[in-house]
C-alpha atoms as one frame of an Amber mdcrd trajectory, in Angstrom:
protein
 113.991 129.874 308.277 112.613 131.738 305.477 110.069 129.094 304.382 108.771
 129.181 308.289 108.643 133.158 308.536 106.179 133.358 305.137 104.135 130.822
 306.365 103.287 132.038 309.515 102.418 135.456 307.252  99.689 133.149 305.807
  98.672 132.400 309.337  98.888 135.361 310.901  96.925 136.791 307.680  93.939
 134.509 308.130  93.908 134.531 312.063  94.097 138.357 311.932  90.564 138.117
 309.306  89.007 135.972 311.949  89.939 138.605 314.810  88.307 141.416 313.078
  84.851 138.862 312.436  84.875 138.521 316.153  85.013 142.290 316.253  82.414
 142.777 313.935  79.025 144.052 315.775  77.318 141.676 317.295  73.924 141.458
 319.439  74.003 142.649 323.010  72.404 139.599 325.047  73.022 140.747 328.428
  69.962 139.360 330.603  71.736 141.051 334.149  70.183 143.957 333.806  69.143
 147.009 330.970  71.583 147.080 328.247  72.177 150.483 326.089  69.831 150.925
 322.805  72.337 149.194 320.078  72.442 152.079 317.526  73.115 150.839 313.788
  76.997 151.373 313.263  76.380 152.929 310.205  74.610 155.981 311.432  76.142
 159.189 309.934  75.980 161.903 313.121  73.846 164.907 312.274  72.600 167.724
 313.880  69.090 169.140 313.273  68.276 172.723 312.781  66.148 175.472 314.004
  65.568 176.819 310.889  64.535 174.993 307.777  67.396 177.080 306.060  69.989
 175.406 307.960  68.875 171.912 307.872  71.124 169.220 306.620  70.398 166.871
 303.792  69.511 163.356 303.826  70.036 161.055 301.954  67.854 157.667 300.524
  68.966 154.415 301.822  70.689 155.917 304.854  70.661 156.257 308.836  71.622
 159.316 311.044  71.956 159.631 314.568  71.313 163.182 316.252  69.284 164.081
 319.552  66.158 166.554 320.350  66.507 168.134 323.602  63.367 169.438 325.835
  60.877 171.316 323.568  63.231 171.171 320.555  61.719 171.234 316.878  64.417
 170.775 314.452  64.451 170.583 311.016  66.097 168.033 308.157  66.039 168.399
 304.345  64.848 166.001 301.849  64.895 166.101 298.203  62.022 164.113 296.364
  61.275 163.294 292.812  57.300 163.920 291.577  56.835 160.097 291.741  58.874
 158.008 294.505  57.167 157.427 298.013  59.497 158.481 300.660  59.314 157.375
 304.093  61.679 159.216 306.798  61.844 157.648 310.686  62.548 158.848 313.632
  63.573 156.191 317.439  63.796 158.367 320.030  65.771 157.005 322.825  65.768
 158.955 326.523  68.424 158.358 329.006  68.185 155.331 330.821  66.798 155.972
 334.528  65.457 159.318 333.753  61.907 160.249 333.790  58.874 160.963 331.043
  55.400 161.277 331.659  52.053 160.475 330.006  51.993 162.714 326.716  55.772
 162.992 326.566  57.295 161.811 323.035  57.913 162.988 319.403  56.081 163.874
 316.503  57.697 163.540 313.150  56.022 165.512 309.794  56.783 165.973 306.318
  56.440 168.929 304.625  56.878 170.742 301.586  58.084 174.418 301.262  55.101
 175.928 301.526  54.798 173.872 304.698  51.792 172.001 303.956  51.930 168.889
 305.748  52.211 165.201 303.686  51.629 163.325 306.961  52.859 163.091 310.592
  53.113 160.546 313.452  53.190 160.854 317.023  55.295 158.320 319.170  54.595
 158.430 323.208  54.851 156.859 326.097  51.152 156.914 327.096  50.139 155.153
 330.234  53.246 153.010 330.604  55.245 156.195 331.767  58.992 155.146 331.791
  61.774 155.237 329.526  62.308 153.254 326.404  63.090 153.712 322.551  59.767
 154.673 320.648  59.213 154.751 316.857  57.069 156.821 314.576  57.365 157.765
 310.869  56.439 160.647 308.220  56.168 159.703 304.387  55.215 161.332 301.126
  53.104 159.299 299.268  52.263 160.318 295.664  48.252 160.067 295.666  46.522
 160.675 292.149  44.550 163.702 291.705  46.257 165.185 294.956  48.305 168.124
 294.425  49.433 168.686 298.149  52.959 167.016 298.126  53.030 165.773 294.567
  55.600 168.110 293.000  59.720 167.453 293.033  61.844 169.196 295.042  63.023
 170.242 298.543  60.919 168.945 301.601  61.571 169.485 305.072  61.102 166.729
 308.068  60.333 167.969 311.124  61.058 166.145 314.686  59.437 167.684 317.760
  59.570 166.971 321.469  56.882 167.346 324.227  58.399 166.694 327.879  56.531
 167.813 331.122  57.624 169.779 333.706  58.408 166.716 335.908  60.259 164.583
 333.332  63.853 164.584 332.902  65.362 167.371 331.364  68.755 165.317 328.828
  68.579 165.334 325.561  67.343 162.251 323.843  69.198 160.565 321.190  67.505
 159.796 318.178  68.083 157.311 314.929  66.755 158.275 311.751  66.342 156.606
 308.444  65.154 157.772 305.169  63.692 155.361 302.985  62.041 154.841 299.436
  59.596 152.632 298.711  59.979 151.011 295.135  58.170 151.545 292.065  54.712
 149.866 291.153  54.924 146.510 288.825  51.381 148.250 287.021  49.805 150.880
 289.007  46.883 151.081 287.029  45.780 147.770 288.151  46.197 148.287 291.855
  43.028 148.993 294.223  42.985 152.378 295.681  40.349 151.165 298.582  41.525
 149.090 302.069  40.180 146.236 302.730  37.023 146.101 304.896  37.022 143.281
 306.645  39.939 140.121 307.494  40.268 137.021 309.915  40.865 138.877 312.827
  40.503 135.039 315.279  43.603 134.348 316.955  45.517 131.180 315.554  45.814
 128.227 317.480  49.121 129.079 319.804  52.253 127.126 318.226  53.478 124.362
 320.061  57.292 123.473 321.226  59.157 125.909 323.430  62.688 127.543 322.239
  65.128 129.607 323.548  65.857 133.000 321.285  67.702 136.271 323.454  66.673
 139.369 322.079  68.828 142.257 321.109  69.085 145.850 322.187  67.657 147.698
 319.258  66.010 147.816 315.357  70.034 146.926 314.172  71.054 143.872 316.018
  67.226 142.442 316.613  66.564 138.807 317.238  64.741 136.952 314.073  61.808
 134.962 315.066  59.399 132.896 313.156  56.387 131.137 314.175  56.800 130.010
 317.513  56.702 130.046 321.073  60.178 131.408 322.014  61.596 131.809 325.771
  63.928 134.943 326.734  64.177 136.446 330.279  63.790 140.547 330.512  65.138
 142.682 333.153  63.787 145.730 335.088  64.515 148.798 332.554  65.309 146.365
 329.891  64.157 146.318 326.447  64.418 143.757 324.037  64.067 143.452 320.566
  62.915 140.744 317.855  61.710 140.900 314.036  59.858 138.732 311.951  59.647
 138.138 308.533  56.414 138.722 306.767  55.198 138.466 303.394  52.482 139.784
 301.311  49.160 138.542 302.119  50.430 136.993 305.338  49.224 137.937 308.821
  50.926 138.663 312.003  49.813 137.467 315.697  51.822 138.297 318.554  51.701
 137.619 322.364  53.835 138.324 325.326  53.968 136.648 328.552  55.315 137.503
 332.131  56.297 134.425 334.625  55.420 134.177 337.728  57.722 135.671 340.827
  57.321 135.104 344.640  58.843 137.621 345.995  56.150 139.967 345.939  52.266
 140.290 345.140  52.431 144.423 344.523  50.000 145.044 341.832  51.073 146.998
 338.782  48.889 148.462 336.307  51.492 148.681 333.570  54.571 146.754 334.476
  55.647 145.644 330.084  54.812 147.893 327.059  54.965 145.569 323.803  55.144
 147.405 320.971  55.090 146.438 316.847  56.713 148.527 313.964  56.920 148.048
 310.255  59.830 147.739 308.065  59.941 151.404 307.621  59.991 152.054 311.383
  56.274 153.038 311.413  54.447 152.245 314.469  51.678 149.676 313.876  50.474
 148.749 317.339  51.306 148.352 320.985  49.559 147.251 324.389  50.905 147.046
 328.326  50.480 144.029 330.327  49.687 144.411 334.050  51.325 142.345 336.725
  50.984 140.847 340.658  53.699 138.117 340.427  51.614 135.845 339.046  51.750
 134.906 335.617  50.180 137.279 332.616  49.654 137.880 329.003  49.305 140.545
 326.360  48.315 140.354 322.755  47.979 142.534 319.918  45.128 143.845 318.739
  44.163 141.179 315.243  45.793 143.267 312.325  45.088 143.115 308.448  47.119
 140.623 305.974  50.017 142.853 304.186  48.947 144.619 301.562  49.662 147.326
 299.452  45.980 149.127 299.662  45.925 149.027 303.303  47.653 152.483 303.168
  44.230 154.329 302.067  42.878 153.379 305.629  42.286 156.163 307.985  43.179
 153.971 310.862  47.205 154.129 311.630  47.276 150.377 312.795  45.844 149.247
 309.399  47.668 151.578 307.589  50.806 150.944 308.738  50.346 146.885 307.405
  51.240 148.182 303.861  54.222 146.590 302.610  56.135 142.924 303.224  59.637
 142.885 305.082  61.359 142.626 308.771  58.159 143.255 311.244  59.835 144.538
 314.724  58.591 143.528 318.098  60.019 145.373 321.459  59.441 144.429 324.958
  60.418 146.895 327.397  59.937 145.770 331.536  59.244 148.870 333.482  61.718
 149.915 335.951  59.400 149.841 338.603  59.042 146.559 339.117  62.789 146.167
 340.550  61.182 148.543 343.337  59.050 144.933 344.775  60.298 142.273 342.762
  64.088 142.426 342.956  67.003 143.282 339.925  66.625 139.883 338.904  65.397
 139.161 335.630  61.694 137.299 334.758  61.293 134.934 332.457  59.490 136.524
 329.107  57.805 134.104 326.600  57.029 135.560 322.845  54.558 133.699 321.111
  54.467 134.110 317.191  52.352 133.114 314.479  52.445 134.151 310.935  49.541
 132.985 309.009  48.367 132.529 304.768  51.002 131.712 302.092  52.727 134.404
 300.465  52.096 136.262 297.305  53.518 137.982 294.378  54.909 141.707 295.495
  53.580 144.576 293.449  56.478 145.940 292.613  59.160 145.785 289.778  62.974
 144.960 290.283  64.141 144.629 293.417  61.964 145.059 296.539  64.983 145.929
 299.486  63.682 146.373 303.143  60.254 146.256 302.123  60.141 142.620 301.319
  61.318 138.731 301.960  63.821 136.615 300.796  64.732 133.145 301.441  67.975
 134.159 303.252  65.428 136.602 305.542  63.418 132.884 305.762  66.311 131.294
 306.699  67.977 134.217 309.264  64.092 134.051 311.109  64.349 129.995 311.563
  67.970 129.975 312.818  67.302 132.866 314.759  70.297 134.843 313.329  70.096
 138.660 313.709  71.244 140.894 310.762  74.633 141.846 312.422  74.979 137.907
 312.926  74.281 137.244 309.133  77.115 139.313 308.471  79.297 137.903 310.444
  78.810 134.403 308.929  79.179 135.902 305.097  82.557 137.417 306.122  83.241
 133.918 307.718  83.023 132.005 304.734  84.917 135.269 302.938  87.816 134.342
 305.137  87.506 130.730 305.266  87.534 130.878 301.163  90.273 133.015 301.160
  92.109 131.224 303.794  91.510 128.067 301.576  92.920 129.819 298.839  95.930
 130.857 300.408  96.648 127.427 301.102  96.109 126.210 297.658  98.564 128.769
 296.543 101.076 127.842 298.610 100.270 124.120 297.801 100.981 124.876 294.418
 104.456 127.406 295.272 105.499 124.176 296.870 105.042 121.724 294.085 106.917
 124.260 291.766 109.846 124.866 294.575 110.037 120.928 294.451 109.621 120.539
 290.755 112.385 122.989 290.158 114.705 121.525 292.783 114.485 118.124 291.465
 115.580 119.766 288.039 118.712 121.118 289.277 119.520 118.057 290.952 119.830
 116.203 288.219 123.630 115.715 287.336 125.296 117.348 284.370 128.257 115.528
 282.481 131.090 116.030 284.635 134.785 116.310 282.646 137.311 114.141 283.746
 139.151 115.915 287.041 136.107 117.871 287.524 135.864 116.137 291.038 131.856
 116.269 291.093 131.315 119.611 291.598 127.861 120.399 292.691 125.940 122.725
 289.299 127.324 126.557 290.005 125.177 128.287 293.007 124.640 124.761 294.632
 121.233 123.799 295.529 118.269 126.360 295.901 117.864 127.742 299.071 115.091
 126.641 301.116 112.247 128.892 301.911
């Protein structure tokens, strides 16, 4: 009875491991209709502040989630070294169903105390007016024979909101992340100009079809390599994908629309597609218009990654200036539900990452801005990051659970080595009448 009870501990130890894998975090793939933005589970809540007095710290390496009501500007604190870049961003997600307008959105800045500004971003809905996470960044960037923003110490980042009149009045959650980019390999040697020209021809399309789902935000986002990858998008839905890309290599990236027949209702801006870096920087984005007949958008060609594309004064080159997780979003305005049904349409991503990769400029490790062979590997089986987790603790528990059974393997063969000893018959004296040894045999487990 004994033996039985401990080994359904062992059991019950390894199937309880498994139920909290299946627990873990995992990608929402819901194709019925909009799903909620998937914030990272990690994000410490914070509040921002009115005053640059009151702000709360954060921290390198880390992600927040707070909210900006109507015409907020709140304030966080930084503190920076003299040398690190530091990049802090900001996804602003409104309620789901609510309203914005053209010009609605954030702007995110970096300052120091004298509140000279290191740089700002906006993020906004533009033309495609309805809801949907945006992006945008601030950074400090340590430029020689700059003064402005150069010195150690306390910085402030400042998020503010511009809403019309007419757009919905909630507050609008926001994820933050503070970053730092690492240290040059030899900065001596590194150009200080952008590049002036690059292949800006579209590849030839890949060919095969696949299916990939997206997820519902930066955290739980669908990897994607080159390809031509199948999903299906809802009204109000927004999906999300990343791909891995290196230094020198070039992104291309498409999004279709299938047909429907349930209606021919023109409308001028029926998907936003959208592209941000592995900082959360906005690099690009376009709107695709749609009758019910099939249609495509593409972005505009962008630069090969590289570490001197930051001294360009355009934002989309820019913004191509170090290797990692490249995200795209698709968001399907709600509209279209209004003449084409609830029902979802089929979405088709086509992605091409072009040139071999090269050497990254930096020393020691590179983090999020760069790519490994296990990113490689996560963008051909399509695994998101949540995903890749899972399967690490999976083999945790399948090693451990292949431990436990080795130890009790072993705690058997001992048991069985030890009975056999005991069993062995002393001399018995004469009268003795066999007596079994004093405690009789062991008892079982």
């Amino acid at each position: 009875m004994n033996r039985q009870r401990n080994r359904g501990r062992v059991t019950l130890a390894t199937f309880a491991a498994v139920c909290a894998v299946a627990a873990l975090p995992g990608q929402a793939h819901a194709a019925d209709g909009p799903a909620a933005y998937t914030f990272d589970p990690a994000a410490e809540a914070v509040q921002g502040a009115e005053s640059n007095a009151d702000a709360t710290e954060l921290k390198p390496g880390s992600v927040y989630k707070s909210s900006i009501g109507q015409g907020q500007k709140l304030y966080y604190r930084l503190e920076l070294d003299d040398r690190t870049d530091a990049y802090v961003s900001a996804v602003a997600v409104p309620k789901a169903g609510g309203k914005v307008a053209y010009g609605d959105g954030i702007t995110i800045s970096m300052r120091d105390l004298d509140d000279n500004q290191c740089s700002s971003e906006d993020a906004d809905f533009e033309s495609a007016e309805f809801p949907r996470p945006i992006a945008a960044y601030a950074h400090r960037t340590v430029e020689k024979d700059s003064t402005t923003c150069a010195g150690g110490g306390t910085y402030n980042v400042l998020i503010e909101r511009e809403s019309k009149a007419t757009s919905s009045p909630e507050a609008w959650d926001l994820e933050l992340r503070f970053e730092n980019e690492p240290a040059l390999k030899d900065e001596k040697s590194m150009p200080t100009v952008a590049p002036e020209n690059w292949p800006s021809a579209s590849p030839t399309p890949p060919a095969g079809r696949q299916k990939r789902s997206g997820g519902s935000g930066f955290y739980d986002a669908t990897s994607l390599d080159t390809g031509e990858w199948a999903d299906t998008i809802a009204p109000g839905q927004t999906r999300f994908y990343r791909v891995p890309v290196d230094w020198g290599q070039q992104l291309f990236a498409t999004a279709a629309l299938s047909n429907s027949g349930r209606s021919t209702e023109y409308l001028g801006n029926a998907l936003a597609l959208a592209l941000d870096n592995p900082a959360r920087g906005h690099v690009d984005d376009a709107t695709l218009s749609y009758s019910g007949t099939p249609n495509s958008v593409a972005l505009d060609p962008l630069p090969p990654v590289a570490y001197e594309n930051r001294y360009d004064s355009a934002a989309d080159v820019s913004a191509m200036r170090f290797a990692g997780w490249y995200y795209l979003s698709v968001t399907l305005s709600p509209e279209v539900a209004e003449h084409y049904g609830d029902g979802a349409l089929g979405l088709t991503l086509k992605v091409k990452v072009v040139n071999d990769s090269k050497a990254s400029p930096y020393q020691g490790e590179a983090g999020i801005f760069g790519v490994t062979e296990d990113d490689r590997d996560m963008a051909e089986s399509g695994r998101s990051a949540p995903e890749a987790g899972e399967s690490d603790t999976m083999k945790t528990v399948a090693a451990a659970g292949i431990g436990a059974g080795s130890v009790l393997v072993l705690g058997l063969g001992a048991w069985t080595l030890l009975a056999r000893r005991r069993a062995v018959p002393a001399a018995v004296p004469p009268g003795a009448g066999g007596q079994p040894p004093f405690g009789g045999p062991p008892q079982a487990w």
